[in-house]
N, C-alpha and C positions, 0 to 999 in steps of 0.2 A: 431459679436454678441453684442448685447445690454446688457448693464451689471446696467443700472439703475434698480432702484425698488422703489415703491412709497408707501411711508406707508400711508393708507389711513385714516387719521384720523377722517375722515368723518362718517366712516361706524359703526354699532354697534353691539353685537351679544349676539344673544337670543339664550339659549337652553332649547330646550321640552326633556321632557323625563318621563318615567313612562310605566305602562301595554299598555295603550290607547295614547299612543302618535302617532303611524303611523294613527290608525283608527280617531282619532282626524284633524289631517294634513289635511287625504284626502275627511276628509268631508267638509272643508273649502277652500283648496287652488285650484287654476287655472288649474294646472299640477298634473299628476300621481305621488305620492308619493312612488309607488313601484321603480320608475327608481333612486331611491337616495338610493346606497349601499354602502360599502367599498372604491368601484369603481368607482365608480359614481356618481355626484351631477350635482343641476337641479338649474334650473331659472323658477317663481312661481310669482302670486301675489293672492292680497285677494280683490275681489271685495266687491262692493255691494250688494243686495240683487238684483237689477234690472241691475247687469254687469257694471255699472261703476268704474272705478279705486279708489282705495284708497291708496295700498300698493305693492311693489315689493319688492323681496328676494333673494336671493339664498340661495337654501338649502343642507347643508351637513350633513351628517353619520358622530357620535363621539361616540363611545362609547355605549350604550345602547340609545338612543337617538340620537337626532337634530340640529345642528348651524341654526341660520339665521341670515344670512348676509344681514343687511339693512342699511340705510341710517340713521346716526345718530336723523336727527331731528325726521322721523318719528318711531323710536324706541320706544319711552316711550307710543304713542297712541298702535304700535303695542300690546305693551306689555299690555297693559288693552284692546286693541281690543277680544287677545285671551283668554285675564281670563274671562272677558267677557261670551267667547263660552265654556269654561272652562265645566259648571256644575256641572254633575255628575262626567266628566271622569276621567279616575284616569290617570292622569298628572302632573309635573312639570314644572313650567314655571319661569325659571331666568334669567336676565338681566345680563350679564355675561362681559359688555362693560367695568369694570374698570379692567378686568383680561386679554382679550387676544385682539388680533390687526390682522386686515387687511394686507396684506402687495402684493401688485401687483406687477408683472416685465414679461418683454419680452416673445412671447411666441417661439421664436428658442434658449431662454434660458430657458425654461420650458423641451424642446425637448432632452437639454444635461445634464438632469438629470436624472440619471441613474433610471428608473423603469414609469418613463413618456411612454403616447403612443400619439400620435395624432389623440385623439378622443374626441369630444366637453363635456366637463365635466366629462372626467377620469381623478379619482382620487387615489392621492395613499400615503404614508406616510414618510415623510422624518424626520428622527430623531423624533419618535413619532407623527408629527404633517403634518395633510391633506393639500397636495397640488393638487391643480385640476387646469383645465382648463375652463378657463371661458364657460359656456355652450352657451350664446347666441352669441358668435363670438368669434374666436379664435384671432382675431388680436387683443383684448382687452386685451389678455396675460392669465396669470397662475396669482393664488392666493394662498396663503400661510397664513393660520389663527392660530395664536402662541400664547402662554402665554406670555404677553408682558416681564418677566423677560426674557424670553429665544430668543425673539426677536435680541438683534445684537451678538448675536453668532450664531445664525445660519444662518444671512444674511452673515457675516463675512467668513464664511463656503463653502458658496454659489457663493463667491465672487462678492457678489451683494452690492451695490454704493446706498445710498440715494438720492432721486432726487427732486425735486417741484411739489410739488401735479398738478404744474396749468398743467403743460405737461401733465398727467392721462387725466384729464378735455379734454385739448384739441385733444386729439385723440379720447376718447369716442364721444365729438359732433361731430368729421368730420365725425366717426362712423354711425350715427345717432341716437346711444345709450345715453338718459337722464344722464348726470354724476351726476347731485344735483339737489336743487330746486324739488322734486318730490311733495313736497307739493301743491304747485302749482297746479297740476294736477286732484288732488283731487277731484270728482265726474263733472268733467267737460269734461268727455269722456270717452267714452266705452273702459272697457280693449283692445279687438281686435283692435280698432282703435289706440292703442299704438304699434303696429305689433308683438305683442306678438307670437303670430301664427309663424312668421319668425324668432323669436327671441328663439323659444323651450321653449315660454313659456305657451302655451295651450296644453291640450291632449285633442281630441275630442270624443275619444273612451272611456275614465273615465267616474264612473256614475256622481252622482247627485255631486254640491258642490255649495258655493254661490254663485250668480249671473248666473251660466250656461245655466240656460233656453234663456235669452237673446242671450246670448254668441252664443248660437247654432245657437241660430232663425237668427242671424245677417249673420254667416257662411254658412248655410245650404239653407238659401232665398237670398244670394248672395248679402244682403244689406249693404257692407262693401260699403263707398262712401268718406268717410273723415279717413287721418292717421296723426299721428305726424308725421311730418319733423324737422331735426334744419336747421335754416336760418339764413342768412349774411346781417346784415348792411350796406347796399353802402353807407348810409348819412342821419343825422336827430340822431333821436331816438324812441325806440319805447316802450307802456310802455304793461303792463299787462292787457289782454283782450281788447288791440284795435283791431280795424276788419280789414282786410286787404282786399285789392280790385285790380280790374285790370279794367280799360276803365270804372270806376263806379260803375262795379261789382263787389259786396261780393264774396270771395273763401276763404277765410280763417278767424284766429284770433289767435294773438300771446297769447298761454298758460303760457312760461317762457321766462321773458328778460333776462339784462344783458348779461354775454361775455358770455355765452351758451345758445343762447334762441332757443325757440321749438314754433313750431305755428300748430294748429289743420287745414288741409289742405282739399278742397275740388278736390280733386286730378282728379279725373273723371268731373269734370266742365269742358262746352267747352271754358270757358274761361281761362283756367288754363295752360300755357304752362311752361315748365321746363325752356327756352330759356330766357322768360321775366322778366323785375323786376317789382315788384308791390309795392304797396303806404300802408303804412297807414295813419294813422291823422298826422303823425308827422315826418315820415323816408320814406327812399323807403329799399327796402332788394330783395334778391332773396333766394329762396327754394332751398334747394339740396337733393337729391333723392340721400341715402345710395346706394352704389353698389352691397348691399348685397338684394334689395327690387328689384322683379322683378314688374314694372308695366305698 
């Protein structure tokens, strides 16, 4: 059994709460807000108005109220995204990042905690404080969001080891799960084209919310044609927003570099094989297609 655990220092967390906090959620987010109880949390993002990405979450049940679990950079836009939508509703909306922490580890160390099940985003309370399992892939592990004072007693507890954030990093890209850089992303692709749909992060039977109408139109008329992949450097470099080709032909373009980069892929192109490596202006790299993505 794995006995690391990676404090993620990365992450930031917002909690909503008030009368109108669920009915708020679920007129904004990607996902059904009802599937986030006691027991359960969900993985979410907040489009555009016309379905393109801006933000991704996860969201947990605390109390009378919300966590979101997001990525620190984009935290502070969150946080004015939703006061933003705010208006009328009678909501609270606090930045709660210098009070509690992230903290990730194994998930057949998630399994030998007494009151765990193995079920993608059951959750449940250990010494006060929700631990769940990641919803959009279990091999990504269990999460544990704690008031940072209470943080290494109860890792201690746990018998959980601090580890290098980059190890997180790098099982999420082999994943084909975004570990950072989501900015980057940023109205440069349709939510579904992020495989949210595979990842439990779309409900298609929820009503109305931002961006959905695309959303559906994309699902429902079968015009899903490009999805993120992350990709492998064999040599060169590559930078942000070069186009990627094969025999001359455009199929892609890298969204995020550096040591975890993602490239917006035209996966259904006849020129597009899993087997081959493609060029850009400046490297060659190959695609890799998550195990978890049937295509």
């Amino acid at each position: 059994m794995n006995n690391s655990v990676f404090i993620l220092k990365d992450r930031s967390i917002i909690y909503i709460s008030g009368i109108d906090s669920k009915n708020f959620l679920q007129n904004l987010i990607s996902n059904d807000i009802n599937k986030v109880t006691d027991n359960s949390s969900c993985f979410a993002s907040l489009l555009t108005p016309q379905g393109k990405f801006l933000y991704e979450f996860l969201i947990i049940k605390h109390k009378s109220g919300f966590f979101i679990d997001c990525e620190k950079t984009q935290s502070d836009e969150i946080f004015r995204q939703l006061n933003l939508y705010k208006m009328r509703s009678r909501v609270e909306i606090l930045n709660l990042s210098n009070e509690f922490v992230v903290a990730s580890f194994d998930y057949k160390k998630y399994l030998s905690i007494k009151g765990s099940k193995d079920i993608l985003g059951f959750t449940f309370k250990y010494r006060e404080d929700p631990v769940f399992l990641d919803p959009r892939n279990k091999e990504l592990g269990a999460r544990l969001i704690i008031n940072l004072e209470k943080l290494y007693l109860s890792l201690k507890k746990l018998n959980l080891k601090d580890d290098k954030i980059e190890s997180y990093y790098i099982k999420s890209h082999k994943l084909g799960i975004v570990p950072k850089d989501l900015n980057k992303l940023q109205n440069k692709l349709f939510g579904i084209e992020c495989n949210y749909e595979e990842l439990n992060g779309i409900d298609f039977k929820k009503g109305c919310y931002v961006g959905q109408e695309n959303t559906a139109r994309i699902k429902l008329k079968n015009k899903l044609s490009k999805r993120l992949f992350p990709i492998k450097i064999i040599d060169g470099k590559i930078l942000d927003n070069e186009k990627i080709y094969f025999n001359g032909i455009e199929i892609g373009k890298v969204l995020i570099n550096g040591k975890y980069p993602f490239a917006l892929i035209k996966y259904l192109n006849d020129n597009f094989n899993i087997e081959q490596t493609f060029k850009s202006e400046n490297g060659t790299l190959k695609v890799l297609i998550p195990p978890w993505l049937k295509i």
